[in-house]
TORKOL-495094 format. One record per atom (N, C-alpha, C): x, y, z. Coordinates in steps of 0.1 Angstrom, whole numbers, padded with zeros to 4 digits, always signed. Layout:
TORKOL-495094
XYZ;...
end
This chain:
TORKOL-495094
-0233+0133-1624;-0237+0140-1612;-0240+0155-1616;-0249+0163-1609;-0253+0177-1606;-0240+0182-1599;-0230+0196-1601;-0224+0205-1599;-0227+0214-1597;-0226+0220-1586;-0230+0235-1585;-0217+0245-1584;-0215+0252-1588;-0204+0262-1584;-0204+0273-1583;-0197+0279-1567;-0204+0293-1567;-0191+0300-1562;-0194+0313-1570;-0178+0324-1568;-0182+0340-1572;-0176+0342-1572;-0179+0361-1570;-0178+0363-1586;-0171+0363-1593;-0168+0365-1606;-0167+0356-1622;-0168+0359-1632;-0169+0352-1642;-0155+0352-1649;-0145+0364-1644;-0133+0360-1651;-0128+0350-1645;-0122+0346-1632;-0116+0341-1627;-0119+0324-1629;-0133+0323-1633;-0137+0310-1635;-0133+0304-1648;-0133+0316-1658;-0128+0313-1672;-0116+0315-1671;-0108+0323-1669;-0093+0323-1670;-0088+0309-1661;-0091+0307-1649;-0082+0296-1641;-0087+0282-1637;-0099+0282-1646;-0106+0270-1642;-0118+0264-1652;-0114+0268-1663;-0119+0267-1678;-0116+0254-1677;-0106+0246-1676;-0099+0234-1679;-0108+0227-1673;-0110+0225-1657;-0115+0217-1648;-0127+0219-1654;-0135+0231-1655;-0148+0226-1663;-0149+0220-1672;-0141+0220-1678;-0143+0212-1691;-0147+0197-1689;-0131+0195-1680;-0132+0180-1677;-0143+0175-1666;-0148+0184-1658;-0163+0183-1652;-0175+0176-1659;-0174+0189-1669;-0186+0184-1678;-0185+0176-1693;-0177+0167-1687;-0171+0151-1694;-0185+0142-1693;-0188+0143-1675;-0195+0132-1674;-0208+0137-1662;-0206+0151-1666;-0215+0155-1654;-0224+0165-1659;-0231+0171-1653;-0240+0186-1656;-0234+0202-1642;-0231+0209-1650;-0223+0220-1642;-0231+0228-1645;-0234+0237-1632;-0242+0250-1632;-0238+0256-1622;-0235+0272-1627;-0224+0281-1622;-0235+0293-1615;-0229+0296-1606;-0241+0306-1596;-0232+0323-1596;-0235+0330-1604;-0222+0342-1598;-0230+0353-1604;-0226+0362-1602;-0232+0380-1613;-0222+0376-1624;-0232+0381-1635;-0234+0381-1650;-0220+0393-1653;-0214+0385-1667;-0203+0392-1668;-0196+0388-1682;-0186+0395-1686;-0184+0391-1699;-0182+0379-1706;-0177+0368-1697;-0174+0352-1700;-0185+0342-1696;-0193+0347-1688;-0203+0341-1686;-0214+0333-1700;-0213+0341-1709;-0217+0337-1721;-0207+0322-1725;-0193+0323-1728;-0179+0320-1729;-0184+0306-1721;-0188+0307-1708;-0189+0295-1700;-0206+0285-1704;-0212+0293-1707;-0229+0285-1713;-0222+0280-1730;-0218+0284-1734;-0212+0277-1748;-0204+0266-1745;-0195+0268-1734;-0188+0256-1728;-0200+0245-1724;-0212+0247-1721;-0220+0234-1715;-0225+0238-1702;-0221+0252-1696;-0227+0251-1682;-0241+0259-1678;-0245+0250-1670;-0261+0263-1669;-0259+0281-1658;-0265+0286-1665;-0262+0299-1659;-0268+0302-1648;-0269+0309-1635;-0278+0310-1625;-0276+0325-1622;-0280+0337-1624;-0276+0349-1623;-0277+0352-1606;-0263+0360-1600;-0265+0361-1587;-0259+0376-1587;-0266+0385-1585;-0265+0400-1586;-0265+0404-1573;-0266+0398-1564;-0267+0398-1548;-0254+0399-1541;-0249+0394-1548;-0232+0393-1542;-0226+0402-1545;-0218+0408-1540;-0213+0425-1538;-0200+0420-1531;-0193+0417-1540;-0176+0413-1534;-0169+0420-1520;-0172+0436-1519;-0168+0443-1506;-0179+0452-1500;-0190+0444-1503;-0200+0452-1493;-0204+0444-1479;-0209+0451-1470;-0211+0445-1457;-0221+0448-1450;-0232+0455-1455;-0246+0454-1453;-0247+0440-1446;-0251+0439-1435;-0256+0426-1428;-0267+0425-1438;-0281+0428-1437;-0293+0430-1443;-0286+0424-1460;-0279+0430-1465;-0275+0422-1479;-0270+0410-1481;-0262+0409-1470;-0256+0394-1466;-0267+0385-1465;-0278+0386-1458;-0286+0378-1450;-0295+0374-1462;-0296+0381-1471;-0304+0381-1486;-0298+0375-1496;-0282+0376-1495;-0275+0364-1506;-0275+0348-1496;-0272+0350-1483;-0278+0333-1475;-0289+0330-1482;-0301+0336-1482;-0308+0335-1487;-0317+0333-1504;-0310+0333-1508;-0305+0330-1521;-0297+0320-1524;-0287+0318-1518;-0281+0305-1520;-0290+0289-1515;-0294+0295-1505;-0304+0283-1500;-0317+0283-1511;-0321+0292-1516;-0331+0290-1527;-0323+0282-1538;-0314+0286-1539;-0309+0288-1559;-0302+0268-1549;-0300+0264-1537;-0296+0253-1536;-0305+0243-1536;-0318+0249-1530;-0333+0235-1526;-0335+0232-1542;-0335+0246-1553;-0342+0240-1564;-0333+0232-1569;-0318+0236-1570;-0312+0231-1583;-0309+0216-1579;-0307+0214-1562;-0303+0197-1559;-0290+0192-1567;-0285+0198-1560;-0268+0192-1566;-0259+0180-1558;-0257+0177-1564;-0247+0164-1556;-0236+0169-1549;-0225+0176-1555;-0218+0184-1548;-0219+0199-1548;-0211+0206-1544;-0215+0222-1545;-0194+0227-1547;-0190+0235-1551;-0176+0236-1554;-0177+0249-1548;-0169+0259-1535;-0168+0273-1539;-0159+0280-1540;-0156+0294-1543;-0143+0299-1546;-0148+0312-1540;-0136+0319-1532;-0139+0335-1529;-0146+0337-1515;-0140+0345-1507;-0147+0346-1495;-0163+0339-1489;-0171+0349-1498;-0182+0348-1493;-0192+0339-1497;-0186+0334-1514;-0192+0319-1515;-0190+0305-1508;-0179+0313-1501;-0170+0298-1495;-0179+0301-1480;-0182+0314-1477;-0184+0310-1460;-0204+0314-1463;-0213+0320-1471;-0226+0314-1473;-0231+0304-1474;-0224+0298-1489;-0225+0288-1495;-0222+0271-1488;-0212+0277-1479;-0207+0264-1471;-0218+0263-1461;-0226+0274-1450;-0229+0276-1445;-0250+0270-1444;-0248+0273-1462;-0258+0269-1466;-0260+0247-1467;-0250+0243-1474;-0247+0235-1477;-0250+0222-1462;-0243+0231-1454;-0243+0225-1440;-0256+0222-1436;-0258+0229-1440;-0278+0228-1431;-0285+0218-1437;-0287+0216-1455;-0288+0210-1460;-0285+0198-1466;-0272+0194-1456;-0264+0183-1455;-0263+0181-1469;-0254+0190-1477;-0249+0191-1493;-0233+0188-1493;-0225+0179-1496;-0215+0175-1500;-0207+0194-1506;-0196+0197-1503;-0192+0206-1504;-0175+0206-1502;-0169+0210-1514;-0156+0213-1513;-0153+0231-1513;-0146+0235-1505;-0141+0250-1506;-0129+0248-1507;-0127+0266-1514;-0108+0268-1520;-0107+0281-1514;-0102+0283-1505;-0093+0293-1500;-0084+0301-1508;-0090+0309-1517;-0081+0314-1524;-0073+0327-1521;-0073+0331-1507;-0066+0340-1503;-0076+0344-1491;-0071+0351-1483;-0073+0351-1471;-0084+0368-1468;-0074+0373-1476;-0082+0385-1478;-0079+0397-1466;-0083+0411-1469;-0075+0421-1459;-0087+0419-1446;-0100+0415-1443;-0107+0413-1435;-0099+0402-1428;-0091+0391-1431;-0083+0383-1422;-0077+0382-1418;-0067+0392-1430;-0052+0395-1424;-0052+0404-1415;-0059+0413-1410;-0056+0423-1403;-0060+0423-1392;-0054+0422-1381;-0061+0416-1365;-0071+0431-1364;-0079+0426-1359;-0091+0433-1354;-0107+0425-1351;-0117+0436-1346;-0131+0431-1352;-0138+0424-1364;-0132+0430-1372;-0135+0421-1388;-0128+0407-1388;-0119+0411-1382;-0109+0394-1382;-0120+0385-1378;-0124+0390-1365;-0127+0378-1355;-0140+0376-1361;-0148+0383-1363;-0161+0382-1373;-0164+0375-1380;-0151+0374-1392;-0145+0367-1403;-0144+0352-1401;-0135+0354-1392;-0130+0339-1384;-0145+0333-1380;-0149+0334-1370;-0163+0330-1370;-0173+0325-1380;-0173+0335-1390;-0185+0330-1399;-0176+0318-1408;-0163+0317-1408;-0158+0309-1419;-0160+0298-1410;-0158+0297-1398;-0161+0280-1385;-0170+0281-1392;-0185+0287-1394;-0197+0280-1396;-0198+0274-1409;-0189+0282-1417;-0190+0280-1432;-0183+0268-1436;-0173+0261-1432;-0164+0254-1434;-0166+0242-1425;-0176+0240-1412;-0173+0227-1406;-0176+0219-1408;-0183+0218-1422;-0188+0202-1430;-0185+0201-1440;-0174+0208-1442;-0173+0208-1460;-0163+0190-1461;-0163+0183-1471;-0158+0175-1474;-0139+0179-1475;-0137+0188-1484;-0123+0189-1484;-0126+0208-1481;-0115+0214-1480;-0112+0226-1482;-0093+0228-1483;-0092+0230-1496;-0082+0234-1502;-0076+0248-1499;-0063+0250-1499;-0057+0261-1498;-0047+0259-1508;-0045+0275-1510;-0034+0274-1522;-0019+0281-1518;-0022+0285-1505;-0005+0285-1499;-0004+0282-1482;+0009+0276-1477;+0008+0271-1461;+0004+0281-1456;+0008+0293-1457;+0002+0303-1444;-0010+0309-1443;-0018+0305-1452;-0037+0310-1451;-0036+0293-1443;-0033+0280-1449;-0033+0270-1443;-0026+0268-1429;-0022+0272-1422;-0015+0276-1409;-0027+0281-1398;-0032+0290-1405;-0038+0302-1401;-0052+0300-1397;-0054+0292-1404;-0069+0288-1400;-0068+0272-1392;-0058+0265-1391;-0055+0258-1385;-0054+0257-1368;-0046+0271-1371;-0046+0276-1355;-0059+0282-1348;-0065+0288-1361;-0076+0293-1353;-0091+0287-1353;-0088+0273-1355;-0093+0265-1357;-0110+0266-1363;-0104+0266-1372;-0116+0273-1383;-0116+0258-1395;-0108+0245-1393;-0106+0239-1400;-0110+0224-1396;-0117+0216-1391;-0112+0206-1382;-0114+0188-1398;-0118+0193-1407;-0121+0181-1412;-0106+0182-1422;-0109+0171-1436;-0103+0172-1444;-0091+0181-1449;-0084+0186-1452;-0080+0200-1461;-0068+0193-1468;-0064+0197-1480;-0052+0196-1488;-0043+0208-1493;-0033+0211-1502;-0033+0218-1505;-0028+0216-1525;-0030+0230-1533;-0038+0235-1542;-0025+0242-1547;-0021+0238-1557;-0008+0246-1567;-0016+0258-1568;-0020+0267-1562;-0028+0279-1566;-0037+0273-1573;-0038+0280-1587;-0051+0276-1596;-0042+0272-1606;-0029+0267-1606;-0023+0258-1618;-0022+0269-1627;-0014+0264-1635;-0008+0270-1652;-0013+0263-1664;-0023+0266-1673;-0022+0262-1681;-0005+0258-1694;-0002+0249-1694;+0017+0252-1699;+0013+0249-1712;+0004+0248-1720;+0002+0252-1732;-0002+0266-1736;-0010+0266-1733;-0015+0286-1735;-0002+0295-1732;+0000+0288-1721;+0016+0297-1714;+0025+0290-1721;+0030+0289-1731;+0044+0281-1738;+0054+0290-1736;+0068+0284-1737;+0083+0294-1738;+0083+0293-1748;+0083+0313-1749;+0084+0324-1760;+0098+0322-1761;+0106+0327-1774;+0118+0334-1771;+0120+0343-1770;+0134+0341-1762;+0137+0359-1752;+0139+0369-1759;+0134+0383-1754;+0137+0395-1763;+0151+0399-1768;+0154+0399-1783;+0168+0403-1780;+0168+0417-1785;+0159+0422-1787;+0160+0439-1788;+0166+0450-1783;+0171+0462-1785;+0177+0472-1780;+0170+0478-1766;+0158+0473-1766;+0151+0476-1753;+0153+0463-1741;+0150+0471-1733;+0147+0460-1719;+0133+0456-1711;+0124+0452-1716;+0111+0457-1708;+0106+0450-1697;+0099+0461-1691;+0094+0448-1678;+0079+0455-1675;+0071+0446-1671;+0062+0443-1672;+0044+0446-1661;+0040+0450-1650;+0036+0449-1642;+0019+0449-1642;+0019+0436-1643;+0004+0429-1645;-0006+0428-1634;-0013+0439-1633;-0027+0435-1620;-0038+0444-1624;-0045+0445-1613;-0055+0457-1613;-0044+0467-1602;-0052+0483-1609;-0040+0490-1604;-0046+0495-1591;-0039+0491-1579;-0041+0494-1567;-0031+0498-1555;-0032+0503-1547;-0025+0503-1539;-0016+0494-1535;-0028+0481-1528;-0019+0468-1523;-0014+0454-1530;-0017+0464-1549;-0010+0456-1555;+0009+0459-1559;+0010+0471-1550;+0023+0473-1553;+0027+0489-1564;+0015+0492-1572;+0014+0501-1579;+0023+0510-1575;+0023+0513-1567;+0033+0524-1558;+0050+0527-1565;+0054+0515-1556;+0065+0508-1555;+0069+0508-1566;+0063+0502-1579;+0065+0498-1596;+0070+0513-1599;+0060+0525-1601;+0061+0536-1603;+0073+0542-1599;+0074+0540-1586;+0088+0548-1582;+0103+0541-1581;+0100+0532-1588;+0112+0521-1594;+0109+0532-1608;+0100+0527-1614;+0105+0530-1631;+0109+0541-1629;+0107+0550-1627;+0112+0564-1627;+0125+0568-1620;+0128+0560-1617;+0141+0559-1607;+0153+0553-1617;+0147+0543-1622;+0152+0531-1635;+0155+0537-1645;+0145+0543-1655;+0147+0551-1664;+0155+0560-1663;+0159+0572-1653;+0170+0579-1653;+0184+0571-1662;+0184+0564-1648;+0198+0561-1650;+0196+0548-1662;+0191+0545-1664;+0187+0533-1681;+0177+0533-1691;+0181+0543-1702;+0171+0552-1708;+0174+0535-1717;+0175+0529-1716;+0172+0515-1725;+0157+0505-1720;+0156+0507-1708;+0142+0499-1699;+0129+0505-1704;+0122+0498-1701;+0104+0506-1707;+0098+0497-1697;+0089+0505-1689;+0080+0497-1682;+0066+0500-1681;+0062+0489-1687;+0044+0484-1694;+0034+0482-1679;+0025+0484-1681;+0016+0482-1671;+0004+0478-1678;-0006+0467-1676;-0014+0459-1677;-0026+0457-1668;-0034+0461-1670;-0046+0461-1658;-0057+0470-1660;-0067+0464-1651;-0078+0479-1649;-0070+0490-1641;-0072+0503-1641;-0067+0513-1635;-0080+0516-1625;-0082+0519-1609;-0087+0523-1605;-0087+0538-1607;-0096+0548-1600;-0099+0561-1607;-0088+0567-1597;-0084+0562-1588;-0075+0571-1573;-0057+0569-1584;-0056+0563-1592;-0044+0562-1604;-0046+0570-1614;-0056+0574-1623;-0060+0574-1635;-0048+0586-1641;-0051+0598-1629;-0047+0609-1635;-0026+0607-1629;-0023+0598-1625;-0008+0594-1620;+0001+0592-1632;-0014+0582-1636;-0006+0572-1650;-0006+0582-1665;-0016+0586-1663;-0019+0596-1676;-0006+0606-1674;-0002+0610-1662;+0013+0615-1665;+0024+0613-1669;+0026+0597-1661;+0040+0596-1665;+0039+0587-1678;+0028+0586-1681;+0024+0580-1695;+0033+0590-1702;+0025+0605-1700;+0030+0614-1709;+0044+0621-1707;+0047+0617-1698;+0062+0619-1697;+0073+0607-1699;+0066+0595-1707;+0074+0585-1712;+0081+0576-1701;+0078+0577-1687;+0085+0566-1679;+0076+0554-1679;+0061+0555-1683;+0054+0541-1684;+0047+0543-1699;+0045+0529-1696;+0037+0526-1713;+0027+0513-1705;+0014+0525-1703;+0000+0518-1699;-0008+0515-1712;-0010+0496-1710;-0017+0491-1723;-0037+0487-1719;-0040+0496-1708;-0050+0488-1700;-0051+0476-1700;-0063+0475-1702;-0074+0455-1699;-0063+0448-1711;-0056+0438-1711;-0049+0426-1724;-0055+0413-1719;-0067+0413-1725;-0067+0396-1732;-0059+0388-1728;-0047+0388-1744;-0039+0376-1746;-0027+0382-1738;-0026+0378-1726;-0013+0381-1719;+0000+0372-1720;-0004+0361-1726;+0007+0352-1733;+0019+0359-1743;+0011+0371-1753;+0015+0378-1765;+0022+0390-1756;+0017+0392-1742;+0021+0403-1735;+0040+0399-1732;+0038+0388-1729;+0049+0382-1714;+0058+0376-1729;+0055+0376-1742;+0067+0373-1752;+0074+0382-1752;+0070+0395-1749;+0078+0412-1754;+0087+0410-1746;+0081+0409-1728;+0088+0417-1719;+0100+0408-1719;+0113+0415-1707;+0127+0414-1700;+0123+0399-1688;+0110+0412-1685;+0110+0407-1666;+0095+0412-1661;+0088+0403-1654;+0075+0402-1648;+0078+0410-1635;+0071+0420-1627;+0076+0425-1615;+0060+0427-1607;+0062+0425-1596;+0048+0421-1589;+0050+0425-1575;+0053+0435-1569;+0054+0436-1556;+0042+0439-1550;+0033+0432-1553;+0020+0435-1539;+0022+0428-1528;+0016+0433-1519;+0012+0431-1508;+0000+0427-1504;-0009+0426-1512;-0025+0423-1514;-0021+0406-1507;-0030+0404-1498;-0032+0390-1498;-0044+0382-1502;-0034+0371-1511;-0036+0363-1522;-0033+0350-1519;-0041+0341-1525;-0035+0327-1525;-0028+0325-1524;-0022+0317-1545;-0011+0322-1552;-0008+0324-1567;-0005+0338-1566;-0008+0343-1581;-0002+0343-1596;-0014+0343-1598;-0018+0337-1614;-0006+0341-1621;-0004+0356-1620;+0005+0363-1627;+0020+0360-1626;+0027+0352-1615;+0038+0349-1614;+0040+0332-1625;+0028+0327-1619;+0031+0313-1625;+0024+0318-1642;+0019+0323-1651;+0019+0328-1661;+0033+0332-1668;+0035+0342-1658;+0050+0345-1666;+0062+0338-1666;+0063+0330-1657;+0067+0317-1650;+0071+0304-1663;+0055+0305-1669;+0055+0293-1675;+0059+0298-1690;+0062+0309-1692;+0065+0316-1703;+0080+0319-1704;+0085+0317-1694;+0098+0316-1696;+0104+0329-1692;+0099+0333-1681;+0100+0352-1676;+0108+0352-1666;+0117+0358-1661;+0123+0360-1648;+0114+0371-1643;+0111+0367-1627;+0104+0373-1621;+0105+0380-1609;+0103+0391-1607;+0110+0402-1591;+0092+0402-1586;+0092+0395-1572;+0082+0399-1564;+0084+0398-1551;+0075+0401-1545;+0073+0402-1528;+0079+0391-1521;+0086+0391-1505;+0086+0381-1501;+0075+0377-1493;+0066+0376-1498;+0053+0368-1491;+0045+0357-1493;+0037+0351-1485;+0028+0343-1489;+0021+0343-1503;+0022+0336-1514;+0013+0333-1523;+0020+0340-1536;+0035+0345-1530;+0043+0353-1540;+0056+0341-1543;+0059+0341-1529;+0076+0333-1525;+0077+0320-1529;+0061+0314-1533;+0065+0303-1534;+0068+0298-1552;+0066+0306-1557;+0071+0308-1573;+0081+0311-1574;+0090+0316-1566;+0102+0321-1568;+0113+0314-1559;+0125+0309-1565;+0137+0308-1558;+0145+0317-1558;+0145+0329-1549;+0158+0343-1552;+0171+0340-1557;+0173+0344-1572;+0188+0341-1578;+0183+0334-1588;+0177+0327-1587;+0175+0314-1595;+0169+0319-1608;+0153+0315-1606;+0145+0326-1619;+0132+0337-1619;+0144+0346-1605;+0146+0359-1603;+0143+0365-1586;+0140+0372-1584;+0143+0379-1571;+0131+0384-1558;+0129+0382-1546;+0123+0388-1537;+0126+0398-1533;+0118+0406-1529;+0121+0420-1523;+0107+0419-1512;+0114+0431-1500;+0105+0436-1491;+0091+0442-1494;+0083+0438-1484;+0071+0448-1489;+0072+0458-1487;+0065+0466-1497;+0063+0484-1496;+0080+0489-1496;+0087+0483-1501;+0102+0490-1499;+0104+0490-1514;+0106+0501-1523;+0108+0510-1535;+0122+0508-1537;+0129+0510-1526;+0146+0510-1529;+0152+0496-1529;+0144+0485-1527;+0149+0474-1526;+0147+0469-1536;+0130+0469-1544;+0127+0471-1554;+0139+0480-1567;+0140+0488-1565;+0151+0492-1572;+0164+0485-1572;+0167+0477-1559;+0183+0473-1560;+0182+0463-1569;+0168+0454-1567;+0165+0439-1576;+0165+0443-1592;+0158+0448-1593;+0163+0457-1609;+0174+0458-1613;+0183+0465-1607;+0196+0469-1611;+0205+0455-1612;+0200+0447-1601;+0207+0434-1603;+0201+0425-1620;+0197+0428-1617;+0189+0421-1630;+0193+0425-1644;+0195+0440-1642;+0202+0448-1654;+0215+0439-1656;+0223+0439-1646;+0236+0439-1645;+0240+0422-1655;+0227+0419-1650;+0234+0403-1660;+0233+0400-1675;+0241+0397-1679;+0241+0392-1694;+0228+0386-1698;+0224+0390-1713;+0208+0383-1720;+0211+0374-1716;+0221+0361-1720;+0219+0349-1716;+0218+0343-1704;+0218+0351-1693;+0220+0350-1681;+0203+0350-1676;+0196+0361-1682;+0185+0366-1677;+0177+0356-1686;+0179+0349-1698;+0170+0342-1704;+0169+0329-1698;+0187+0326-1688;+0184+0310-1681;+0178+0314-1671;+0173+0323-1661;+0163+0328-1651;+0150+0323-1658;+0148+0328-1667;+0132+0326-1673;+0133+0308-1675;+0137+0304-1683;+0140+0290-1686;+0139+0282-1671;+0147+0287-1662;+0143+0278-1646;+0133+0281-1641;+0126+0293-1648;+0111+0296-1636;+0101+0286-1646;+0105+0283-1662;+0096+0275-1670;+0092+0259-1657;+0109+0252-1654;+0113+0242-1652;+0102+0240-1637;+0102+0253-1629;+0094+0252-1614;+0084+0248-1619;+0077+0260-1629;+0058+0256-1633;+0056+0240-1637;+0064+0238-1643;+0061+0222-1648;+0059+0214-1639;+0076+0215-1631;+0073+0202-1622;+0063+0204-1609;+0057+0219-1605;+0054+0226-1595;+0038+0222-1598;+0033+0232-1607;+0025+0240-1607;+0013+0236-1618;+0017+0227-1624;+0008+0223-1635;-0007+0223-1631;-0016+0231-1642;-0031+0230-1636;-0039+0218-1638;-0028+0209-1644;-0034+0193-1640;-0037+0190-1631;-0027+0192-1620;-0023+0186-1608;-0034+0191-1599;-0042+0206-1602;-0056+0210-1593;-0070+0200-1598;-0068+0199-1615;-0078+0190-1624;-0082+0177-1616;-0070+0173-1613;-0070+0158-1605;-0074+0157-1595;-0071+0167-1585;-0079+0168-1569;-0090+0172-1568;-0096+0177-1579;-0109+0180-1581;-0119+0173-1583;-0116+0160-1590;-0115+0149-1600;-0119+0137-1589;-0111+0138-1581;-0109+0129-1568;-0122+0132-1557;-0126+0139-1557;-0131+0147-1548;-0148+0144-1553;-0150+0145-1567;-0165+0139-1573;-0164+0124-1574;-0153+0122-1569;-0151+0102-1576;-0150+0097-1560;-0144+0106-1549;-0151+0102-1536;-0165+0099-1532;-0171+0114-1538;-0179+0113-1534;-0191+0101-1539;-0188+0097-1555;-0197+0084-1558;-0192+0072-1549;-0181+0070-1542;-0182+0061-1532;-0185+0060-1519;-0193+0068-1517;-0201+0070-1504;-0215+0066-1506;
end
């Protein structure tokens, strides 16, 4: 069968769904529709055909630009004639669906987070909500990767066919293997995103600095693109030794052997993220938010801790608890968060629904 698949980005396809392509193009032909980018190469070596889409502007809202990637997708859809269409990311999910519909095209979407246009009651909501009913009401399945984006559109009935739900985007548990635990004179911990406001950035900073006083033994690493509204924050306490920024890391596998503890307090809404079930499967104890797409990687106590959103001092208390326990204490936390990913979270378990979903559709 013809695959079409369309998403805003070229990392996210290669970092979380490398696998599923592979096993796609077992027995099929895959061609990927997105803006050109460093893995995109990475992914035509894999076997997939390339389709450049420079039209899609992940947070722009030009109506007039919108109306010209519709338009585009219904081109780049009449020629290529795909059997199914897969999408990921807002606006491939609600164009692309939208497109799909008209042309009565077999179509699965993944809800991979809801996004701040949804979460936030207002005009954009309702706008939002709208275009996703048009985008979504013929799709074959539409996946979500945590109950409360699934809730949510339930109620607002934005959903009426099929839906399942989606270990997030799964763990690779090979690439991610359990490291052994640091037994070093240091303690480190870790904070993996792009650096942003509603990834918690905040909160991390005014923990470490808080931390560091009183436990000149802790080092806290940061990993990510830095947006430019950080640049000159970090370059401080860089130089004042409370962080140790490694920017962009590759192999974050090699990253998550060093550290103590993975810490994640955003508030960004997300599916469910990559970064908990990575450190997770590495054998990391982990401090993050209690929210949707966070909470569900985590048992508090277990292998490691929730805190409030946007609250620094609670963030701080989770720390200090964390200090307080013995290595071997802190290395069976990581070890139980290994035991969740496995029986949880394996990116087989998305491979399969995927899998199911092209093997439906040859029986129709």
């Amino acid at each position: 069968m013809k695959i079409l698949i369309l998403a805003n980005n070229d990392v996210g396809l290669y970092k979380f769904r490398k696998e599923l392509i592979d096993a796609l193009l077992e027995e099929n032909e895959v061609i990927i529709c997105l803006p050109y980018g460093e893995f995109v190469d990475e992914l035509e070596a894999m076997g997939c055909k390339f389709i450049s889409c420079d039209l899609l502007e992940r947070h722009g809202t030009n109506p007039i630009k919108e109306l010209e990637l519709i338009s585009y997708y219904k081109k780049i859809i009449r020629k290529t004639m795909p059997d199914i269409v897969f999408t990921y990311t807002i606006k491939p999910n609600i164009y692309g669906g939208i497109v799909c519909s008209r042309l009565n095209i077999p179509y699965v979407v993944n809800i991979t987070g809801l996004g701040t246009a949804v979460e936030n009651a207002g005009a954009m909501q309702m706008i939002t909500v709208y275009l996703y009913k048009l985008g979504l009401r013929k799709a074959q399945k539409v996946f979500f990767q945590n109950t409360e984006n699934r809730d949510f559109m339930l109620r607002k009935g934005v959903v009426n066919g099929a839906y399942d739900m989606l270990p997030g985007s799964g763990v690779n548990l090979q690439n991610y293997a359990v490291s052994e635990y640091p037994k070093g004179e240091t303690i480190d911990f870790v904070f993996v995103s792009r650096i942003m406001k509603e990834k918690g950035i905040d909160q991390y900073l005014e923990a470490a600095k808080v931390i560091r006083e009183r436990y000149p033994e802790t080092r806290f690493h940061i990993c990510g693109f830095c947006e430019q509204a950080y640049e000159n924050r970090l370059k401080q306490m860089t130089d004042e030794g409370i962080i140790i920024y490694h920017g962009l890391v590759k192999d974050m596998a090699a990253v998550y052997a060093k550290m103590s503890c993975t810490i994640h307090p955003t508030y960004y809404p997300e599916g469910l993220s990559n970064v908990l079930l990575e450190s997770a499967a590495c054998g990391r104890p982990i401090i993050t938010t209690d929210r949707s797409g966070c909470r569900e990687v985590v048992d508090d106590g277990i292998n490691g801790y929730v805190i409030k959103e946007k609250d620094s001092q609670d963030l701080i208390d989770k720390i200090e608890l964390f200090l307080k326990k013995k290595p071997e204490e802190r290395k069976q936390m990581g070890l139980a968060g290994r035991r969740k990913v496995e029986k949880t979270f394996d990116r087989k378990i998305v491979i399969e629904k995927y899998l199911n979903e092209v093997k439906n559709l040859g029986c129709k």
